[in-house]
Structures are given as structure tokens and as C-alpha cells.
N, C-alpha and C positions, 0 to 999 in steps of 0.2 A: 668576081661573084663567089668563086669557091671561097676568098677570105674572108668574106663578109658572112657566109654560111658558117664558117668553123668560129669566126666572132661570137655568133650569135646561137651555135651549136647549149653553151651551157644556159646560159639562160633559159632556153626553151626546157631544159631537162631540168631545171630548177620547180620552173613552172608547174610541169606534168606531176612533178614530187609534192606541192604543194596542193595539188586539186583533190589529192587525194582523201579518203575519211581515215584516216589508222588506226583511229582510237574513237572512231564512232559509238555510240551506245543506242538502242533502239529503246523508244519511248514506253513500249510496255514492259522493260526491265528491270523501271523502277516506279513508285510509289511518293509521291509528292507531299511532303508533311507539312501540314499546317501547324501544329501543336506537339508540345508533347508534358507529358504531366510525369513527376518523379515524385517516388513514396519510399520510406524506407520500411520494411515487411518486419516480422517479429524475430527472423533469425539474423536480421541485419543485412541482409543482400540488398540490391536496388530494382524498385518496382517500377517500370517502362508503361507509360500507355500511351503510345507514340497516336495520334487523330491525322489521316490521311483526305486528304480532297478523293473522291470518287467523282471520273468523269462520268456523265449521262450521254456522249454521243449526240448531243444535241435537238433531244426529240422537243414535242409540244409541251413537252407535261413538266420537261427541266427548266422551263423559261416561268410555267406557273407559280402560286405561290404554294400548291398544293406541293411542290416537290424542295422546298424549302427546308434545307437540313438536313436530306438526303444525300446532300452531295457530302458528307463526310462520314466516315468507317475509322475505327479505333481498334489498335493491337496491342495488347498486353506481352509484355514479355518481363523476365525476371532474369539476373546473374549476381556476380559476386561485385561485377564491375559496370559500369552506363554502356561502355564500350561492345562488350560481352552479349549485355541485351539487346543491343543496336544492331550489331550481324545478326542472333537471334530469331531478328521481324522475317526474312525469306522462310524460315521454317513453318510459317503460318501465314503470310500474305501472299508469298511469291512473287514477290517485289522486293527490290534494293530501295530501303529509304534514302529520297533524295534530302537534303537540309537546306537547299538553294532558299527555298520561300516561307520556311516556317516563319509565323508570326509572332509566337507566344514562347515561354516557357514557364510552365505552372512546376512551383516546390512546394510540398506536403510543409504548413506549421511542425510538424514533427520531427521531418526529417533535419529542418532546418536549425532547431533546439538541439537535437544531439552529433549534427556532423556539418563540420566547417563548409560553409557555402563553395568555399573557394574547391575544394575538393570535388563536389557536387556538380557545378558546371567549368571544370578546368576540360574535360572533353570539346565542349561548344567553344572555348577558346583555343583550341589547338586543333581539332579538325577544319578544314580551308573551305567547307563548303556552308555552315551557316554564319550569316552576318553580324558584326558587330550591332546593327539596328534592333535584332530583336529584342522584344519588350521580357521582362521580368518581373513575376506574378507571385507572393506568396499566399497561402492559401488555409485556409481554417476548415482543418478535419484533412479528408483523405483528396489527394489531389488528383490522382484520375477518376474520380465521383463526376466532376467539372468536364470533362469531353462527354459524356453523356448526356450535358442537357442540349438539349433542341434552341438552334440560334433565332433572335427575331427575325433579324431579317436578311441577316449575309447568309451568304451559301453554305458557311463552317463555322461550327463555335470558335475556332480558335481566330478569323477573323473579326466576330463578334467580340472577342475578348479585349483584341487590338484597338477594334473603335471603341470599347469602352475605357481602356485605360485613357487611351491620348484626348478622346474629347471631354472628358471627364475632370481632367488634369485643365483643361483649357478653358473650360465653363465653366465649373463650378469652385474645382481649387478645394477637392477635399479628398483630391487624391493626388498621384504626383503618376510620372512616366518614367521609367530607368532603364535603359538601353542597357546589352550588355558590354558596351564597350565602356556608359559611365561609371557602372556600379563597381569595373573594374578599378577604373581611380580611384570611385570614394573608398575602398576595398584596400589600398594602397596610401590612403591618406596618412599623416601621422598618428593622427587621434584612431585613424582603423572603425571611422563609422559609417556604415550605406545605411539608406533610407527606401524601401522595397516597397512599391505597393499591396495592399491587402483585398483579397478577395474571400467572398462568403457567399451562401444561397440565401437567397429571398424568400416569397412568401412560397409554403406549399413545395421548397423546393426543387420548384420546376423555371426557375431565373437565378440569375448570378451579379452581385454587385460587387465594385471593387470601389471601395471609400476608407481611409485610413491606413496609415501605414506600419510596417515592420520595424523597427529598429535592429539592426546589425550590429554586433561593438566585435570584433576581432571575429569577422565570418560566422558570429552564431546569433541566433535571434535571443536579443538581451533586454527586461522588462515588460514591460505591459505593450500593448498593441494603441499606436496614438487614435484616438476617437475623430470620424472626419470635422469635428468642430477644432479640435489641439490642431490637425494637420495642416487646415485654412491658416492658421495663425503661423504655425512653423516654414508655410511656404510664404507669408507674408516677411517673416522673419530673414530669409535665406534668398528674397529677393527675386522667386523665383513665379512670383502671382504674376497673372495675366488679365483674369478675370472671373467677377464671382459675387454676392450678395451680402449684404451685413443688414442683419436684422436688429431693430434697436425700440425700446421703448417709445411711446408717441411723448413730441416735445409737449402738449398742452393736452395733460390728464386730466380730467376734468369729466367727473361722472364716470360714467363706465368707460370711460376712453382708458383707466389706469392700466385696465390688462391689455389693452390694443399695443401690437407691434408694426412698425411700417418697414420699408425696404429702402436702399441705398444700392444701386450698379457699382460699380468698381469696374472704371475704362480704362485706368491704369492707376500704379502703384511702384514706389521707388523706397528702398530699402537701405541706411545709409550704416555701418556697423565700425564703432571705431571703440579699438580696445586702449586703454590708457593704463600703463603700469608703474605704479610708484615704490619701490623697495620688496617686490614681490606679492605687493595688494594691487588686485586687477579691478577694475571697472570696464564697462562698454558701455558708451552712450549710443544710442537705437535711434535713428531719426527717420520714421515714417511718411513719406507724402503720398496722398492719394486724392485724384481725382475721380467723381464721378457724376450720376444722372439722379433724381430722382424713380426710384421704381416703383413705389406703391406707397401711397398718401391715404389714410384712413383719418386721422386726426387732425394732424399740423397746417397749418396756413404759410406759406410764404409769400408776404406781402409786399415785403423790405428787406434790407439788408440785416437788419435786428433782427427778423423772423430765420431771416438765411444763417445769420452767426448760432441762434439757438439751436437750429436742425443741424448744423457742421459738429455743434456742438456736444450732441446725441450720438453720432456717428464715432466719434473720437472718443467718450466715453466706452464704447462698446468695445471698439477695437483696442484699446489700449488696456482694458479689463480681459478681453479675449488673450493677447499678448501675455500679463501678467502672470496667466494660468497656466499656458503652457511652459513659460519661462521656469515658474515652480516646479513643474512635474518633469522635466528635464534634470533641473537642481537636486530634485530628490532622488530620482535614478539616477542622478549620477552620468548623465551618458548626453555629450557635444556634440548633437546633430547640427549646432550651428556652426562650429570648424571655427570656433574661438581660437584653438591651439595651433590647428594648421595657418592661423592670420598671424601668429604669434612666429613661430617657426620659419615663415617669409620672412617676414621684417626683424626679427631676433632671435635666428639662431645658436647664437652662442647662450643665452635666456632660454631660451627650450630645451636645450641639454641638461639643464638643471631642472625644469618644470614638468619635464614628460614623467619620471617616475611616480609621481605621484600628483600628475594632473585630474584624476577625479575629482580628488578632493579642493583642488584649487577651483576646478571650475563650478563644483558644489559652491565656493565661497564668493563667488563674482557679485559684485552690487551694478545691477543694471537699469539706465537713466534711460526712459522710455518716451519720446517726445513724437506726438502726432498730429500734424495738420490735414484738415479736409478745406478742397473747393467742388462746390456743387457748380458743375457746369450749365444744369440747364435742368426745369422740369418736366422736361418729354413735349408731346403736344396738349396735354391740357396746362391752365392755369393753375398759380400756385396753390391750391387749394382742393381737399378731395373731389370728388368726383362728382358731378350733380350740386354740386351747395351751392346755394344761392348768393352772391357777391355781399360782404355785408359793407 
């Protein structure tokens, strides 16, 4: 009995040791950040407006919708360093910001023009407590403006901002979603391009939309801001569409139908990019496939497979002119959001050693072979025909 008690003596005192809290922390210690928005101020310091969840205790009025938006409080802080303003926050909240569940992080257009991203969030990638998941937001004008507007419908703008990037990114496709764990790759690519989404206020100021993107070229925002019409096209481009609308002239103009535009779904879509190089002159031929639904029929008839080939026909005119434009305005700026170099670089490094110094300009010079097929799946539940017309 005694050997089987001294057997079993350490175990039990392993046990006891482990039941213990040691390093417990008490829940009103710290302050649970939803968001946080960074500016850089006139003297060059860094401007903190960390957006915190405020619990309500769980009365009537928190479950209301009267109490919407209340649940979140915002603290300003300023230093030389992000770090600096982050310890900062207990001198005016009296709370440790937690980073566990932040959603968002908003960078001032400004700050991002004059100081390398990388430098900007290299804290969030070395502090162990916020996640590679959270989204990455840049912003037009001042970026703690943005925690102060009042959320539709989630509890915190910076929730808010979350569902509006990612479903945003998923339905419409005229904006994109960038974790900060991917922006780190593209951050790291060769070419040295990320693609950031862009946020602005709406009408009156008192809403916030995030449609078109930043361009990055070596951690600084480089060129124009893409329009969410280039963006739809650039995510078609990069393979990365899910789903989303193409608007297109009516196939049978005919009287005032010339100005009428109808709609086309996009259920899915496949992106095919192959670069071909002959003595240093690059090509890529683009092969698009896309399927979809009919969405909105004002004009056209589908009666037949004639009528079907004319309407595919519309559709692939659009996209492929959409395509064209962007392709341009990338060429003219000068700047690889589609990772022609980093495809170039897999498959021909010894070729990229000689191409990177002066790849701008090479990829300024690329001739691109644009080929796009459409299948209409199906006209919804009505026939193929607008709405009300009488069979002819």
C-alpha cells in the first residue's frame, strides 16, 4: 500500500500544480479591441485610435436596436512609436488592450504615401496576440474619422467594417479582402506588389463604403486609387472572382431600347494566364471562362440558341473591353498587380535575374491575347423574354 502511495505520490503533486491560475488575469484588466485606425499627425509621430467593445451587462435596452453602436468606445493615443501608444491606452481607459479579437485595421491614405507599410504594421506581426485573419483596410482622408461613425447593424463599426469587406469581396467583386497574413506575401513577392482595399464615407458622411483598391509597389501606396469598375476586372484577371454582375448593352436596340442595359450573374468564373517568352519580348495569352444566369432582361429574347449565342455574345464584348482597360491603366502605371514576374520567376529564374531590374518597363511592353467565352446557364424562372411580353 505504502509503494503504491509513494508510486503515485508525484503525480498527485503534479496535478495540484497544474490546477492552479499563476498567471491568471481578471476580465476587467483589459479592454477588448475591435479596431484600430492609424494616422500619421504633422510632426510625424503615430496617431492610435484603438475602437474597444463596451459590454452592457446584459440589460433590455442592449438586445434593442435602440442600443446599437453603443457598444463600442474609442481611445486616442499618440507616440513616436505604435508600440509606445499601445501601452499609452491604460493612461486614459484603464484597461490593457486585449488584440485577441480585433477585426479590422484602418491606415490613413496618407500615412501610407509617405511611410512603408511594412514598418506601419510590423508590430501586429510581432506582437503573439492579434491574428494573422485580421482584415486590412486603407482609407481616404483621416483614418480614425472611421470609428466614429455609428455601425448598421453589428454591435461595433469595426465589426461592421469586417462584414463589409468580406461580403463585399464575395458579391459584388469590386472590392477584394487582404488578411494580414496575405498582404505579407504579396509584401514579399518579387515584383513587391499588395493590393489593399479602399474605404471612403458615403453620403452625408454618416456611412462608410469600401469599393476599389490601393495599389502597393515596395510598401508605399503607388499611382491612382483602382475604380471599383478596374477592381471587378483586375479580380477577374487574378482569378480571384467568385461572384458579381456585368452590365452590358441590350442585344436588339431597336428604338429607345439603344440606351437600355440588362444584367448577366456570374456563378462562376476561371482565369487562365500564360506568359510566353521569345528572346526577351513577353506575351500572355488571358483565357477567360465564365458561367452564368440571366439577371435582368429589358430588351433581348432568347428564343434559340442564335438568340443565346447573340446575348453570350454582349456579355464577352463587355468583359473583354472591361479587361482591355484595366490592362491599360496598369501598363501605363507601370505597376504588376497581376504577378506576371513573380510567374516568370517560378518557372525562369535564371530569366528573372536579368528581367527584375528593369521590369517596369518590360511589363509596360507586354502584348496581351485576351480570349473570353460565355455559357448562359439558365434564364431564372421566367422565360426567355422580358418580363410581361406577350409570346410573339
Amino acid at each position: 500500500m505504502r509503494t503504491r502511495l509513494a508510486n503515485g505520490l508525484p503525480a498527485i503533486v503534479i496535478f495540484l500544480l497544474l490546477s492552479g491560475c499563476w498567471d491568471k488575469t481578471e476580465l476587467p484588466e483589459h479592454g477588448y479591441v475591435q479596431a484600430v485606425a492609424l494616422d500619421l499627425s504633422k510632426e510625424g509621430k503615430v496617431e492610435v485610435t484603438t475602437h474597444f467593445f463596451k459590454p452592457t451587462g446584459g440589460s433590455t435596452e442592449a438586445a434593442g436596436s435602440s442600443a446599437q453602436g453603443k457598444k463600442g468606445l474609442s481611445i486616442r493615443t499618440e507616440a513616436d512609436t505604435l508600440f509606445e501608444a499601445v501601452r499609452d491606452i491604460p493612461l486614459h481607459f484603464g484597461r490593457k488592450a486585449k488584440w485577441d479579437h480585433i477585426r479590422v485595421i484602418i491606415i490613413g491614405e496618407n500615412m501610407v504615401r509617405q511611410q512603408n507599410i511594412r514598418e506601419t504594421l510590423d508590430f501586429f506581426s510581432r506582437d503573439h496576440e492579434p491574428r494573422g485573419t485580421v482584415l486590412i483596410l486603407i482609407a481616404k482622408g483621416k483614418a480614425g474619422s472611421y470609428l466614429n461613425i455609428p455601425p448598421f447593424i453589428e454591435n461595433t463599426i469595426g465589426q461592421q467594417l469586417r462584414e463589409i469587406e468580406e461580403y463585399g469581396a464575395k458579391y459584388s467583386a469590386k472590392t477584394s479582402n487582404i488578411p494580414l497574413l496575405n498582404l505579407s506575401i504579396q509584401l514579399k513577392s518579387e515584383t513587391g506588389i499588395a493590393m489593399v482595399p479602399y474605404l471612403q464615407k458615403g453620403g452625408a458622411k454618416k456611412s462608410v463604403t469600401a469599393a476599389g483598391l490601393a495599389l502597393l509597389k515596395n510598401g508605399k501606396l503607388y499611382g491612382s486609387i483602382l475604380s471599383p469598375e478596374n477592381t471587378e476586372s483586375l479580380i477577374m484577371l487574378l482569378d480571384h472572382y467568385k461572384k458579381g454582375i456585368v452590365e452590358f448593352n441590350c442585344t436588339n436596340a431597336i428604338g429607345g431600347a439603344a440606351n437600355k442595359r440588362e444584367s448577366f450573374e456570374i456563378q462562376t468564373l476561371h482565369t487562365v494566364l500564360t506568359p510566353v517568352i521569345r528572346d526577351r519580348s513577353i506575351s500572355v495569352g488571358v483565357r477567360i471562362h465564365i458561367q452564368g444566369t440571366v439577371g435582368e432582361m429589358r430588351c433581348s429574347v432568347l428564343k434559340n440558341r442564335a438568340d443565346e449565342r447573340k446575348y453570350e455574345d454582349k456579355v464577352i464584348e463587355e468583359v473583354a473591353g472591361d479587361i482591355d482597360k484595366v490592362l491599360k491603366l496598369l501598363q501605363t502605371e507601370k505597376v504588376d498587380a497581376l504577378g506576371i514576374g513573380d510567374r516568370i520567376y517560378r518557372s525562369h529564374p535564371a530569366l528573372w535575374k536579368k528581367l527584375k531590374t528593369g521590369w517596369d518597363e518590360h511589363f509596360a511592353n507586354i502584348r496581351f491575347h485576351v480570349s473570353v467565352t460565355v455559357d448562359v446557364l439558365n434564364t431564372g424562372l421566367n422565360t426567355g423574354q422580358p418580363y410581361g411580353k406577350k409570346e410573339s
